[in-house]
mmCIF file of the N, C-alpha and C atoms, coordinates in Angstrom:
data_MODEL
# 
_entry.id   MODEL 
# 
loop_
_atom_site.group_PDB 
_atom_site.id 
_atom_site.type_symbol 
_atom_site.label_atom_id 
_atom_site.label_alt_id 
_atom_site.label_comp_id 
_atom_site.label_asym_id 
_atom_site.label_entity_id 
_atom_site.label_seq_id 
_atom_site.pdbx_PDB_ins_code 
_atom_site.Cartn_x 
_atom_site.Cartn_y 
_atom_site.Cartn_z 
_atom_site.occupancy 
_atom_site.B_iso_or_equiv 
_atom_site.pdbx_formal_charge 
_atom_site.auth_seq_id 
_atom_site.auth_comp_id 
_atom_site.auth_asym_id 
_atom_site.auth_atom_id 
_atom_site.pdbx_PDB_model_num 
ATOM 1   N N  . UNK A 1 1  ? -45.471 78.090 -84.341  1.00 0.00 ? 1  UNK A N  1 
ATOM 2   C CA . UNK A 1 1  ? -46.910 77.926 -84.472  1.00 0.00 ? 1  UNK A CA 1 
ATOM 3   C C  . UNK A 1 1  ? -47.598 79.216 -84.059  1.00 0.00 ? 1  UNK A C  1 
ATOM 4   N N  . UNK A 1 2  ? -48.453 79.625 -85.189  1.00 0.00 ? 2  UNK A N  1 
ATOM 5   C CA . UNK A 1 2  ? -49.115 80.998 -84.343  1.00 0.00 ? 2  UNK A CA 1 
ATOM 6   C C  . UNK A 1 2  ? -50.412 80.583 -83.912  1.00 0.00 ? 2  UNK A C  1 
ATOM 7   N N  . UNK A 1 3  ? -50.532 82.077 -83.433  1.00 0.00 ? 3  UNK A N  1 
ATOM 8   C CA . UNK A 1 3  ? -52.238 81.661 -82.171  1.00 0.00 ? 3  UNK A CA 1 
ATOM 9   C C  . UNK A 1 3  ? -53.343 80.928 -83.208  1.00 0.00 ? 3  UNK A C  1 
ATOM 10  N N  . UNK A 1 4  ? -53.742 81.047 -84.562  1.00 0.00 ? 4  UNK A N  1 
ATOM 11  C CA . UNK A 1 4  ? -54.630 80.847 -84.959  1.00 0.00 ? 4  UNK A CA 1 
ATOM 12  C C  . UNK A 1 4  ? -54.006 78.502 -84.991  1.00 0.00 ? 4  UNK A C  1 
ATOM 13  N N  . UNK A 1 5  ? -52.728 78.488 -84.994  1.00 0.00 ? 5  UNK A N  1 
ATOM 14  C CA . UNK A 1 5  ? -53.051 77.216 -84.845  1.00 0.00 ? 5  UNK A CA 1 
ATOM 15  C C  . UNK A 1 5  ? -53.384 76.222 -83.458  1.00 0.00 ? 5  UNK A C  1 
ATOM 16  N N  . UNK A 1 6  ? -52.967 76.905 -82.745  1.00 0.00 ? 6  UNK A N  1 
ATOM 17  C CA . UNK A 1 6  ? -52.692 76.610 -81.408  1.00 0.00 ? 6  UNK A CA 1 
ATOM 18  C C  . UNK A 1 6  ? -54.141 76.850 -80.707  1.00 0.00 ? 6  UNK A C  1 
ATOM 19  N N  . UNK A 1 7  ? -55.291 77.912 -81.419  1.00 0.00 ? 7  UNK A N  1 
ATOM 20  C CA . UNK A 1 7  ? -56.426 76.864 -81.151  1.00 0.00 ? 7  UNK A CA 1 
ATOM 21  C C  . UNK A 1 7  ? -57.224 76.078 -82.419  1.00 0.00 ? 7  UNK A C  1 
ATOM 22  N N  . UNK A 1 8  ? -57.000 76.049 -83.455  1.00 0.00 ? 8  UNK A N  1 
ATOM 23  C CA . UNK A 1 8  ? -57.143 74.948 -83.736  1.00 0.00 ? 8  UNK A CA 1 
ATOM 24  C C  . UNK A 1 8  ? -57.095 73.696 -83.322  1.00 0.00 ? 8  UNK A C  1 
ATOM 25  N N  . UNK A 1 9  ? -55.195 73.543 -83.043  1.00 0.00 ? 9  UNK A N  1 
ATOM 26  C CA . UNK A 1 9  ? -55.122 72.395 -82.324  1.00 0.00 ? 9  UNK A CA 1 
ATOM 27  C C  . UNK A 1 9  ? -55.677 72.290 -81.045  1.00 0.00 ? 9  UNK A C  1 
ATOM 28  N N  . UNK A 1 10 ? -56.001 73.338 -80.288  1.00 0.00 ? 10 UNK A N  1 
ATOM 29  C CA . UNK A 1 10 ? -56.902 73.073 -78.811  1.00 0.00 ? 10 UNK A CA 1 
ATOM 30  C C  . UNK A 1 10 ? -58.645 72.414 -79.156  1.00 0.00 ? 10 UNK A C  1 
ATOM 31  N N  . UNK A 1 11 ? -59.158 73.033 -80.001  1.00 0.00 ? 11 UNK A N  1 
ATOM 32  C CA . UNK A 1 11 ? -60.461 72.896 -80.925  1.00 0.00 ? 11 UNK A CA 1 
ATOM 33  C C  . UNK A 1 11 ? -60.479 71.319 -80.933  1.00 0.00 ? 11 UNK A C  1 
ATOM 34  N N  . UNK A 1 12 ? -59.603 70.613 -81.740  1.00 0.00 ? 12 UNK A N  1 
ATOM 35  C CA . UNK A 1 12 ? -59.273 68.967 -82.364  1.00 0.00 ? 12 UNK A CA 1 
ATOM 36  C C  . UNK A 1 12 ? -59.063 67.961 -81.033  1.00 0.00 ? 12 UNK A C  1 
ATOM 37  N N  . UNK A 1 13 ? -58.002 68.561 -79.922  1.00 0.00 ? 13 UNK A N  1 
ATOM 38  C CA . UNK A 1 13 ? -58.006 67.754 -78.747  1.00 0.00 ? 13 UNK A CA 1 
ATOM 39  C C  . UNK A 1 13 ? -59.430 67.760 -78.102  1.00 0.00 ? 13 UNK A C  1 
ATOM 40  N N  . UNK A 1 14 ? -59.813 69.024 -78.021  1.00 0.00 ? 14 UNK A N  1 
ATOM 41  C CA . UNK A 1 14 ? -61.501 69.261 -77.312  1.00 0.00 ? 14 UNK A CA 1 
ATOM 42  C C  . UNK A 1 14 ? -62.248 67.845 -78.003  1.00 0.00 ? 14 UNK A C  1 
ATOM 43  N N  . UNK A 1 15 ? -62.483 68.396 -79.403  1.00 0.00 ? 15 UNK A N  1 
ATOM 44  C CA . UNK A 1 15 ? -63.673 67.043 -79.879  1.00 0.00 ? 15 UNK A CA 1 
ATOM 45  C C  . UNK A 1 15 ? -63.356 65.776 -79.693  1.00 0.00 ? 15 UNK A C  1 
ATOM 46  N N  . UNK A 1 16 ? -61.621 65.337 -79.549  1.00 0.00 ? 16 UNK A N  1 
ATOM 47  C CA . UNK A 1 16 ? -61.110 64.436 -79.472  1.00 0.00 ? 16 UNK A CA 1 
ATOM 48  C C  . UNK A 1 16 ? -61.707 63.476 -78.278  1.00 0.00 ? 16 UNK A C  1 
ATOM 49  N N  . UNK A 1 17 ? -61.538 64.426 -77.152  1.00 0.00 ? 17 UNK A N  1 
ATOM 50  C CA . UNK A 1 17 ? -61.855 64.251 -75.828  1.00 0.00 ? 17 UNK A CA 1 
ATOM 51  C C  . UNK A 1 17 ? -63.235 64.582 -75.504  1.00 0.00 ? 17 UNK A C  1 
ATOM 52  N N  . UNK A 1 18 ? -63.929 64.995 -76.434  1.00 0.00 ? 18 UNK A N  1 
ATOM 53  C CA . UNK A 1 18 ? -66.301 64.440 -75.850  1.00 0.00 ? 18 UNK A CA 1 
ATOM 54  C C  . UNK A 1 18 ? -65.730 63.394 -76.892  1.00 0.00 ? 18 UNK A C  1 
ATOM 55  N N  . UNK A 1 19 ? -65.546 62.649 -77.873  1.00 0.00 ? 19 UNK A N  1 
ATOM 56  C CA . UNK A 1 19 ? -66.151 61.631 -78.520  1.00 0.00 ? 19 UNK A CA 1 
ATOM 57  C C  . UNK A 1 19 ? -65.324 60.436 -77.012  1.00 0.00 ? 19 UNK A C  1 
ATOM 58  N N  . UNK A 1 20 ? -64.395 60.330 -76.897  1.00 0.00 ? 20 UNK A N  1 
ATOM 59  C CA . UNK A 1 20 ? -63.830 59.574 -75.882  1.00 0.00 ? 20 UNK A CA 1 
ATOM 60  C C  . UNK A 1 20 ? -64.381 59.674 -74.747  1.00 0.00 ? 20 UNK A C  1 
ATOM 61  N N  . UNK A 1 21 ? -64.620 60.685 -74.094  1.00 0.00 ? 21 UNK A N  1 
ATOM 62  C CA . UNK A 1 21 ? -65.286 60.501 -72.512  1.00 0.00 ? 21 UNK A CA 1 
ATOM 63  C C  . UNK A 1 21 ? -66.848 60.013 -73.067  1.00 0.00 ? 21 UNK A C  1 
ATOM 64  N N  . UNK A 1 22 ? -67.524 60.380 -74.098  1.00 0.00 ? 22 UNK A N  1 
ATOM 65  C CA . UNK A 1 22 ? -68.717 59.711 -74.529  1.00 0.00 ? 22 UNK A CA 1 
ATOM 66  C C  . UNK A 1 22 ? -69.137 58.347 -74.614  1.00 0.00 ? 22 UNK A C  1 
ATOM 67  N N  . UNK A 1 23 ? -67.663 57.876 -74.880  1.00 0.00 ? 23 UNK A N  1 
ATOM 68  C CA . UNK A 1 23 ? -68.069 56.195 -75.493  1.00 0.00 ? 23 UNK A CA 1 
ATOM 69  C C  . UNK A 1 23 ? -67.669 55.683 -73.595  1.00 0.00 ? 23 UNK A C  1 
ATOM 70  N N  . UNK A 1 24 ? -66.797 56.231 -73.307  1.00 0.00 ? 24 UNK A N  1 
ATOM 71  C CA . UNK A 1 24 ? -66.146 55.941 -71.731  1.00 0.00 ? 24 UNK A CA 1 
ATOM 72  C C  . UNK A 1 24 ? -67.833 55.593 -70.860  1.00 0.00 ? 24 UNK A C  1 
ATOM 73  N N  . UNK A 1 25 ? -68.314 56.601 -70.793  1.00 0.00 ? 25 UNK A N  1 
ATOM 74  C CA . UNK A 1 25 ? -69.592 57.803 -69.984  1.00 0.00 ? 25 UNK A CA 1 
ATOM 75  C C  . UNK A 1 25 ? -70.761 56.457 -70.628  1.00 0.00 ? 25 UNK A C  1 
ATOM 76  N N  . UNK A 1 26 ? -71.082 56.500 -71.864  1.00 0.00 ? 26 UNK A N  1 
ATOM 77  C CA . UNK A 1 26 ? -72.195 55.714 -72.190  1.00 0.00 ? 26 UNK A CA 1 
ATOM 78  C C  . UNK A 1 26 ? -72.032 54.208 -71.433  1.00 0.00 ? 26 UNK A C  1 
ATOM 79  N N  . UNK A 1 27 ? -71.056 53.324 -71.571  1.00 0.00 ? 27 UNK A N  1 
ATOM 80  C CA . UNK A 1 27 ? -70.668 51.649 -71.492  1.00 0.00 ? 27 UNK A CA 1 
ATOM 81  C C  . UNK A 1 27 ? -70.868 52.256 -69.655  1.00 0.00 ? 27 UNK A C  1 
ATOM 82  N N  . UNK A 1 28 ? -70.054 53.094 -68.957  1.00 0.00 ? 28 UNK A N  1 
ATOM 83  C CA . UNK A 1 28 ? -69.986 53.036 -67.597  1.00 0.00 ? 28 UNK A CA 1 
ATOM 84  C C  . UNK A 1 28 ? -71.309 53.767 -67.196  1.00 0.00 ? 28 UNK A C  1 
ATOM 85  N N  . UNK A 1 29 ? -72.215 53.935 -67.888  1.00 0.00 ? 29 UNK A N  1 
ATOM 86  C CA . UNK A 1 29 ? -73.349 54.493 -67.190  1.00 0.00 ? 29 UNK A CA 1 
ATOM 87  C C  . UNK A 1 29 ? -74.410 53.161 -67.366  1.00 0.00 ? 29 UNK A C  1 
ATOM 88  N N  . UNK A 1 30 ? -74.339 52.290 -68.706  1.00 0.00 ? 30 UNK A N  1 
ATOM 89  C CA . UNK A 1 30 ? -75.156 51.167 -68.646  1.00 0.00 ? 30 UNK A CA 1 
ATOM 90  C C  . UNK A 1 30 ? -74.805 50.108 -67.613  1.00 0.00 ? 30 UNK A C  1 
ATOM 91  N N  . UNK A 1 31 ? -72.831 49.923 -67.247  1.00 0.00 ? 31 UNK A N  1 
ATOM 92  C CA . UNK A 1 31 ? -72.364 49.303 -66.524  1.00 0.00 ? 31 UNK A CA 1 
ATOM 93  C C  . UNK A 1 31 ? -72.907 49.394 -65.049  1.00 0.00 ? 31 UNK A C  1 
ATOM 94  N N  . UNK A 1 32 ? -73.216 50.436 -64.563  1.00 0.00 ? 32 UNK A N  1 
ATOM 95  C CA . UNK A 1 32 ? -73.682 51.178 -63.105  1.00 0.00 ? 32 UNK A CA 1 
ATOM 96  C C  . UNK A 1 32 ? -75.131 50.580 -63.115  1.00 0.00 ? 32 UNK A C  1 
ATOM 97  N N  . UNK A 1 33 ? -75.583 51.264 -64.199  1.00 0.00 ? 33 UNK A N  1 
ATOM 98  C CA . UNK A 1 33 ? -77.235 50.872 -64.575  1.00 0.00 ? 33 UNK A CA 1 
ATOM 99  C C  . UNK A 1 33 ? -77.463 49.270 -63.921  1.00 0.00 ? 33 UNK A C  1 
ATOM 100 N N  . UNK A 1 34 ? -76.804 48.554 -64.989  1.00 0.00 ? 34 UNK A N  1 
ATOM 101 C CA . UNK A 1 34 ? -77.205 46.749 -64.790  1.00 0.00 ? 34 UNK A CA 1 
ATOM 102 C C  . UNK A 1 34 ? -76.993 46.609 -63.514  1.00 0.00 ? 34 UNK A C  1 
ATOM 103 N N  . UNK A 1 35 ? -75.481 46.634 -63.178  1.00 0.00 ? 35 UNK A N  1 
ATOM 104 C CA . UNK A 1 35 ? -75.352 46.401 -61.590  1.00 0.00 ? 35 UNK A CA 1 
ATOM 105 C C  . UNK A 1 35 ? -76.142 46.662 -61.104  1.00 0.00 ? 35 UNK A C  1 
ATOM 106 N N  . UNK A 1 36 ? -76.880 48.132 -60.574  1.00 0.00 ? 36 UNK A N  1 
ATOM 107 C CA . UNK A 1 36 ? -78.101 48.353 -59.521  1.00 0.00 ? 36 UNK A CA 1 
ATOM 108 C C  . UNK A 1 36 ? -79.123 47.346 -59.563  1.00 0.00 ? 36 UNK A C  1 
ATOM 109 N N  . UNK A 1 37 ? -79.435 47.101 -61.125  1.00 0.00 ? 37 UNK A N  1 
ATOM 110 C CA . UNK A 1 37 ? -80.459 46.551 -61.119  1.00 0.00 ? 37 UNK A CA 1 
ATOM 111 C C  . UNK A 1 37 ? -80.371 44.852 -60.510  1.00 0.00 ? 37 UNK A C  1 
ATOM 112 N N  . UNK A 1 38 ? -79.128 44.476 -60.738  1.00 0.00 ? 38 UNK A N  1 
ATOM 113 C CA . UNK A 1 38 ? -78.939 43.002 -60.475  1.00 0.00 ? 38 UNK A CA 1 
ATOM 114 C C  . UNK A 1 38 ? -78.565 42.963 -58.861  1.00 0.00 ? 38 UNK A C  1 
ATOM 115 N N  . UNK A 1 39 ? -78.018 44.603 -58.680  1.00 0.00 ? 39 UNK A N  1 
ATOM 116 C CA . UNK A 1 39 ? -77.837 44.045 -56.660  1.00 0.00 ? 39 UNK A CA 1 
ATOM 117 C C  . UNK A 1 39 ? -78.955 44.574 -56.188  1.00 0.00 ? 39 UNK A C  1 
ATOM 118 N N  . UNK A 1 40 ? -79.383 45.758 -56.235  1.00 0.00 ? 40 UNK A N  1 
ATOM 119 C CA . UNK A 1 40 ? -80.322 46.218 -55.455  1.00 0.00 ? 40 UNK A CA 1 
ATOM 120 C C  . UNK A 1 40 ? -81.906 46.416 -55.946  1.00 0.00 ? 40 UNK A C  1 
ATOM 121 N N  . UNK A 1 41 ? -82.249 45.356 -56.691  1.00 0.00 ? 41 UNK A N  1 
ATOM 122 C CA . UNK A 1 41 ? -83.348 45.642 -57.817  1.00 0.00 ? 41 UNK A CA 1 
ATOM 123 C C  . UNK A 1 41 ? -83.959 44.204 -57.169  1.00 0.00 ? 41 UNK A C  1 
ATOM 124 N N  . UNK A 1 42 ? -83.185 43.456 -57.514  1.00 0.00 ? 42 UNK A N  1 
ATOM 125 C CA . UNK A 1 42 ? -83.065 42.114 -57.394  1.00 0.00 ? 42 UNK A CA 1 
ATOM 126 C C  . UNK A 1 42 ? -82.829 41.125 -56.687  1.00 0.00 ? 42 UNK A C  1 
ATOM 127 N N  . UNK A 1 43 ? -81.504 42.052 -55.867  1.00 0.00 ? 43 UNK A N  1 
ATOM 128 C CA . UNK A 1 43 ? -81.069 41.160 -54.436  1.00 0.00 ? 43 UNK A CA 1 
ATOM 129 C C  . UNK A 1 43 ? -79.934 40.535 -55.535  1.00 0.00 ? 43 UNK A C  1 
ATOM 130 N N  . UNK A 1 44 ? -79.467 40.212 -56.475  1.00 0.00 ? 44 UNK A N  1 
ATOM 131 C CA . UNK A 1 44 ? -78.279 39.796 -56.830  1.00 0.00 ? 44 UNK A CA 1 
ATOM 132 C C  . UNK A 1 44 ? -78.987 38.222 -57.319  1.00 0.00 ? 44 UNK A C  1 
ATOM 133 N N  . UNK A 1 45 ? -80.073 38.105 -57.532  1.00 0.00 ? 45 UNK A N  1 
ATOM 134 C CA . UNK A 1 45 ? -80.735 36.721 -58.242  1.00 0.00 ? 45 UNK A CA 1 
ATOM 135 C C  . UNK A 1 45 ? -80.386 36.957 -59.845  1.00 0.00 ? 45 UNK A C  1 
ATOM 136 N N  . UNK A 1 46 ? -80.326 37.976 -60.460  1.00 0.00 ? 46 UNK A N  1 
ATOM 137 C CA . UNK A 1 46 ? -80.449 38.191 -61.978  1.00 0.00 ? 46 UNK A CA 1 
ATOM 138 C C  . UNK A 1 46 ? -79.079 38.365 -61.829  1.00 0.00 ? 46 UNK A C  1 
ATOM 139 N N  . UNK A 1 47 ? -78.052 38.083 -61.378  1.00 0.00 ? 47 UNK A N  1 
ATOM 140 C CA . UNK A 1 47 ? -76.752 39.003 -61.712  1.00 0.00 ? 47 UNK A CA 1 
ATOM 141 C C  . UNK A 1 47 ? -76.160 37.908 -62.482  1.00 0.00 ? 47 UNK A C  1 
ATOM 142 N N  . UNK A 1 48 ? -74.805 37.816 -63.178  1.00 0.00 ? 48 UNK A N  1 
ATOM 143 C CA . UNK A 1 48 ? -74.486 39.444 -64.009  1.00 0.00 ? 48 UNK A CA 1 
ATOM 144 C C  . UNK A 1 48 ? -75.483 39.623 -65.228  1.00 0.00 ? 48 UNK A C  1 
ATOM 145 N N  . UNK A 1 49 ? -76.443 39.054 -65.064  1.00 0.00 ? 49 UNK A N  1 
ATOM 146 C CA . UNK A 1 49 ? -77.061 39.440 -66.325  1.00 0.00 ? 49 UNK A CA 1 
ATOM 147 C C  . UNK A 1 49 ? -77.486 41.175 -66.285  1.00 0.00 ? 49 UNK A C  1 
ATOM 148 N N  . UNK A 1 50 ? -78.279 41.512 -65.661  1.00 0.00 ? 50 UNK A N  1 
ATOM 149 C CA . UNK A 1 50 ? -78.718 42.890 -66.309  1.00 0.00 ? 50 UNK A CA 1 
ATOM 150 C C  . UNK A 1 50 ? -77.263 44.066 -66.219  1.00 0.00 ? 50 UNK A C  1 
ATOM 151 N N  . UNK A 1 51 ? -76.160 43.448 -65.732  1.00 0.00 ? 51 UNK A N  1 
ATOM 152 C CA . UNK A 1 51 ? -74.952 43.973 -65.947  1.00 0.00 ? 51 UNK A CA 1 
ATOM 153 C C  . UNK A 1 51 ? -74.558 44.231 -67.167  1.00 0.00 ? 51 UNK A C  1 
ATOM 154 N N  . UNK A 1 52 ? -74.404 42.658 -68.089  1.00 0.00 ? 52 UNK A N  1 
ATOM 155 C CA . UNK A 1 52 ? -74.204 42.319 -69.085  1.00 0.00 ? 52 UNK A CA 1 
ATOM 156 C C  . UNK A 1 52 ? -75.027 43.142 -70.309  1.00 0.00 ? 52 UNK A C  1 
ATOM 157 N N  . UNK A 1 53 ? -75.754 43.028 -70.102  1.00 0.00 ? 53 UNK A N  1 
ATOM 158 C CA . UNK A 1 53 ? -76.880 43.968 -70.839  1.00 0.00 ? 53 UNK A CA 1 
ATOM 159 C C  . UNK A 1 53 ? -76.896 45.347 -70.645  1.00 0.00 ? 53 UNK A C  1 
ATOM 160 N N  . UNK A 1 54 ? -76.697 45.935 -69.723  1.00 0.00 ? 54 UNK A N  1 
ATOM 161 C CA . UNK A 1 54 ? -76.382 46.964 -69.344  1.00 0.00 ? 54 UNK A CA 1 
ATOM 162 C C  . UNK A 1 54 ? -75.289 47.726 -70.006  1.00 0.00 ? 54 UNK A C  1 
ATOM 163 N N  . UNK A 1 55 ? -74.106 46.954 -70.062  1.00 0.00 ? 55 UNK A N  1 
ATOM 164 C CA . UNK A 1 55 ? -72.616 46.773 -71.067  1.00 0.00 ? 55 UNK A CA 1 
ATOM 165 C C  . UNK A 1 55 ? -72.960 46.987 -72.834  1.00 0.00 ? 55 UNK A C  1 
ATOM 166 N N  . UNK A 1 56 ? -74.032 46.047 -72.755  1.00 0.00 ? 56 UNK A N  1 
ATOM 167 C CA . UNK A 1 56 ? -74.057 45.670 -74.235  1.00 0.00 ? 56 UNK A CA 1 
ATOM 168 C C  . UNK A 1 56 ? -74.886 47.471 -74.888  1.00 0.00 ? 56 UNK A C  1 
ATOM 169 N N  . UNK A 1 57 ? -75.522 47.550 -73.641  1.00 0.00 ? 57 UNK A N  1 
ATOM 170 C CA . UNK A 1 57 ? -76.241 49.059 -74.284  1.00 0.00 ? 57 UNK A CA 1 
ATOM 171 C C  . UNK A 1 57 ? -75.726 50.186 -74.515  1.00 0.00 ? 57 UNK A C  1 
ATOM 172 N N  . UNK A 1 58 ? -74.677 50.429 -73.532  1.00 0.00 ? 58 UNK A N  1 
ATOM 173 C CA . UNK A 1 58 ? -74.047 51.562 -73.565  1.00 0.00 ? 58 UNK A CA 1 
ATOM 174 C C  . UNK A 1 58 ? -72.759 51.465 -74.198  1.00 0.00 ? 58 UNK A C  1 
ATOM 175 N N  . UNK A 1 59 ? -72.587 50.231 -74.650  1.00 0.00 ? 59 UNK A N  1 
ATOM 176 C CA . UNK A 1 59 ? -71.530 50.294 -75.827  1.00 0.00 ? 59 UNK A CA 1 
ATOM 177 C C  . UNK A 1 59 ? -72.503 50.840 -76.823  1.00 0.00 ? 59 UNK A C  1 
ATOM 178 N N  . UNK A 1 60 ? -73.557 49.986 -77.392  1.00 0.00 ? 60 UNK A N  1 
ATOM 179 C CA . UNK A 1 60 ? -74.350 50.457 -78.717  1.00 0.00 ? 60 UNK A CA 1 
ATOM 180 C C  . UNK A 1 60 ? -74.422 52.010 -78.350  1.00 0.00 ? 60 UNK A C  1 
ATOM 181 N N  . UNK A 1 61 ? -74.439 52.553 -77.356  1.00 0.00 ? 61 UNK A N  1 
ATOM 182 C CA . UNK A 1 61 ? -75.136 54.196 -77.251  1.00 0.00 ? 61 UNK A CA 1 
ATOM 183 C C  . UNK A 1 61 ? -73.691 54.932 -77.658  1.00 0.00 ? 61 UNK A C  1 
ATOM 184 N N  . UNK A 1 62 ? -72.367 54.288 -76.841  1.00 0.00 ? 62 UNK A N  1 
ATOM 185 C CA . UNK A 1 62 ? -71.257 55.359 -77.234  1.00 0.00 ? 62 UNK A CA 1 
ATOM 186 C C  . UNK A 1 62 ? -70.880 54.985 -78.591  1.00 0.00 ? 62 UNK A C  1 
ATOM 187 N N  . UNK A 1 63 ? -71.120 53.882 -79.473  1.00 0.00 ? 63 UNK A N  1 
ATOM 188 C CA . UNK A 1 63 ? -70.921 53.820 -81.039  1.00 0.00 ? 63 UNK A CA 1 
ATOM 189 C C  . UNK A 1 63 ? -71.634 54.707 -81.444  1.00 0.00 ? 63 UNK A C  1 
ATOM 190 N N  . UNK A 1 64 ? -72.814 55.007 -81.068  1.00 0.00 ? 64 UNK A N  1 
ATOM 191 C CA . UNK A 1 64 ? -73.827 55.717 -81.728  1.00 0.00 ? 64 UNK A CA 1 
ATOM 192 C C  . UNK A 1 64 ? -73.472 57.055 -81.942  1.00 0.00 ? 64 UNK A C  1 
ATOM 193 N N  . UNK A 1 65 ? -72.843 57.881 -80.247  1.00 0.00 ? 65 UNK A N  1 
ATOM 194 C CA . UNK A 1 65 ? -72.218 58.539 -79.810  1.00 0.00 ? 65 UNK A CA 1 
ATOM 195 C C  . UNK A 1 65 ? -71.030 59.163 -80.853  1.00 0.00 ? 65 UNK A C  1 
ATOM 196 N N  . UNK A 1 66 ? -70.479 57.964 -81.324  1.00 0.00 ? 66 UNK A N  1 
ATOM 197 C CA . UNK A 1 66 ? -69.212 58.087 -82.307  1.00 0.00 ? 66 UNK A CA 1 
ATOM 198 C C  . UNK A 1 66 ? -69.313 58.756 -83.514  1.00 0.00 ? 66 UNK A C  1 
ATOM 199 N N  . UNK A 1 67 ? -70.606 57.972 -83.990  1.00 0.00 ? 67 UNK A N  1 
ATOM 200 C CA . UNK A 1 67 ? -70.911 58.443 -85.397  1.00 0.00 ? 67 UNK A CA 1 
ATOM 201 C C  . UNK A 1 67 ? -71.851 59.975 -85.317  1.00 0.00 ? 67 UNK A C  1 
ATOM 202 N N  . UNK A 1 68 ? -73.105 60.349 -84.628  1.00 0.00 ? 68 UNK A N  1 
ATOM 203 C CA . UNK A 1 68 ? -73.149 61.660 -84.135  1.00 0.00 ? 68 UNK A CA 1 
ATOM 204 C C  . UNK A 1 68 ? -72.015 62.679 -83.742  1.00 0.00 ? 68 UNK A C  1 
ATOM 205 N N  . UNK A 1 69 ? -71.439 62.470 -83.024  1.00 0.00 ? 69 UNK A N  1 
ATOM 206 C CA . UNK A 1 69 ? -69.849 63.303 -83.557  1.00 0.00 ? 69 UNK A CA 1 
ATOM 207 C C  . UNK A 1 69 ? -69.260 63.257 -84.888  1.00 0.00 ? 69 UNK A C  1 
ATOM 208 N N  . UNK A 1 70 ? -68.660 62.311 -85.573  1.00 0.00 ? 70 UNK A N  1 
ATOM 209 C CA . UNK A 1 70 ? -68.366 62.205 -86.685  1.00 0.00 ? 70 UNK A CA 1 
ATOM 210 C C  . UNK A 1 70 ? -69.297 63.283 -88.046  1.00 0.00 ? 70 UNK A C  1 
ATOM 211 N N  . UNK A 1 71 ? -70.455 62.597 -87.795  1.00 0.00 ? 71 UNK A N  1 
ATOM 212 C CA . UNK A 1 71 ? -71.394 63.245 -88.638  1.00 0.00 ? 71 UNK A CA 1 
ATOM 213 C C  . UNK A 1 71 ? -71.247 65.121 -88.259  1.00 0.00 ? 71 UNK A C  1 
ATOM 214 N N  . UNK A 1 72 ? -71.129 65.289 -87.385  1.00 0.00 ? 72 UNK A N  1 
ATOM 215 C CA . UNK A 1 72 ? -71.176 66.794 -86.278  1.00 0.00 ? 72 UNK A CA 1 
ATOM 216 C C  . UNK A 1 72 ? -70.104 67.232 -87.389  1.00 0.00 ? 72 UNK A C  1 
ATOM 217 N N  . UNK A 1 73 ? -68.477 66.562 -87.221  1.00 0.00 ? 73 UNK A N  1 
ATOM 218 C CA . UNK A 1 73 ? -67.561 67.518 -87.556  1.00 0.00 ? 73 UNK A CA 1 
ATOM 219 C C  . UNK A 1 73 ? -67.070 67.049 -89.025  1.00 0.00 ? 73 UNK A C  1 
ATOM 220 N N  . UNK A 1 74 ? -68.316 66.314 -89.663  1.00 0.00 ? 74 UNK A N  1 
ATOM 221 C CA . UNK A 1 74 ? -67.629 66.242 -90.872  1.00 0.00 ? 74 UNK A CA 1 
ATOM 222 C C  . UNK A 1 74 ? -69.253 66.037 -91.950  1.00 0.00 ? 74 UNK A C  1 
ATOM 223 N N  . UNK A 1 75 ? -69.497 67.327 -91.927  1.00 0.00 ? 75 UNK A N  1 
ATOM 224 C CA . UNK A 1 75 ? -71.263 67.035 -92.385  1.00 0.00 ? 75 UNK A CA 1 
ATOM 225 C C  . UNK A 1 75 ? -71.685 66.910 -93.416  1.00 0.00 ? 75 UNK A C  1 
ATOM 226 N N  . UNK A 1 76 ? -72.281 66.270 -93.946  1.00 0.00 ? 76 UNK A N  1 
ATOM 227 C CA . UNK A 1 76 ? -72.363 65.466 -95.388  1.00 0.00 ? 76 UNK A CA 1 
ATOM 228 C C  . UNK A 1 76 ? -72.973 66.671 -96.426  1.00 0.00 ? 76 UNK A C  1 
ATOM 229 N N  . UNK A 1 77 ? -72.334 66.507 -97.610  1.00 0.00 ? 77 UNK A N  1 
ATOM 230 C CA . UNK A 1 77 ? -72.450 67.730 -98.608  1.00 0.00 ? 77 UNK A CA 1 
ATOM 231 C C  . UNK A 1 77 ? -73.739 67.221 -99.375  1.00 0.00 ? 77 UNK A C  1 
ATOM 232 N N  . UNK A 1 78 ? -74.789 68.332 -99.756  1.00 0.00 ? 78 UNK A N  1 
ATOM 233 C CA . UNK A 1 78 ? -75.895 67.998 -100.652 1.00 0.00 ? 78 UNK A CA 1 
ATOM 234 C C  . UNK A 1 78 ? -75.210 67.845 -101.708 1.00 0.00 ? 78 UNK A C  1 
ATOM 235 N N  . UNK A 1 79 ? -76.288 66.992 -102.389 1.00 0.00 ? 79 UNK A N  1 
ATOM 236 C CA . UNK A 1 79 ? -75.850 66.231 -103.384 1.00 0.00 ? 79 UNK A CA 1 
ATOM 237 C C  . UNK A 1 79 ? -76.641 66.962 -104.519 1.00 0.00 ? 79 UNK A C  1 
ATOM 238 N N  . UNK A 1 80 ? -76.750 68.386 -104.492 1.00 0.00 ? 80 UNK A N  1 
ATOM 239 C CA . UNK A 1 80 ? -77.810 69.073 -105.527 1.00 0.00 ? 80 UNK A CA 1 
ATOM 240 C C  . UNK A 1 80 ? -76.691 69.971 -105.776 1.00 0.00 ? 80 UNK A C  1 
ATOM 241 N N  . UNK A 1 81 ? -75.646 70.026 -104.802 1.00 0.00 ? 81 UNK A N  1 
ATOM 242 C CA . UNK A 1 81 ? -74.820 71.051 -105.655 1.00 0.00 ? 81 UNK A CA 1 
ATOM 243 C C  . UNK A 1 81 ? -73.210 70.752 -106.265 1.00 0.00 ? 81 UNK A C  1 
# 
């Protein structure tokens, strides 16, 4: 393998690894989010709900996450040429 593939292949693990710590990072930042809000927001009366919700958001954000990458490394060709 010469140098020009070897970063390539470093290039492919890189994007590999933001779309993955992204979807990871989004669900565990809504996960953190709800919790606060249901222990220390609340006193733990709303729990697990704004957890739950919390979950449900930052999944939708790292899908979102998914396809903004996607779109990033694979960018849609005009259709005029």
């Amino acid at each position: 393998m010469g140098k020009g593939t070897w970063e390539y292949l470093w290039e492919l693990i890189g994007e590999a690894l933001s779309v993955g710590l992204a979807m990871v990072g989004s669900v565990l930042a809504g996960a953190v989010f709800g919790w606060f809000l249901d222990e220390k927001l609340f006193h733990g009366r709303t729990s697990p709900w704004f957890t739950v919700i919390g979950i449900g958001l930052g999944a939708a954000g790292g899908i979102k996450n998914v396809f903004y990458f996607q779109r990033r490394m694979n960018p849609p060709k005009d259709e005029e040429e």
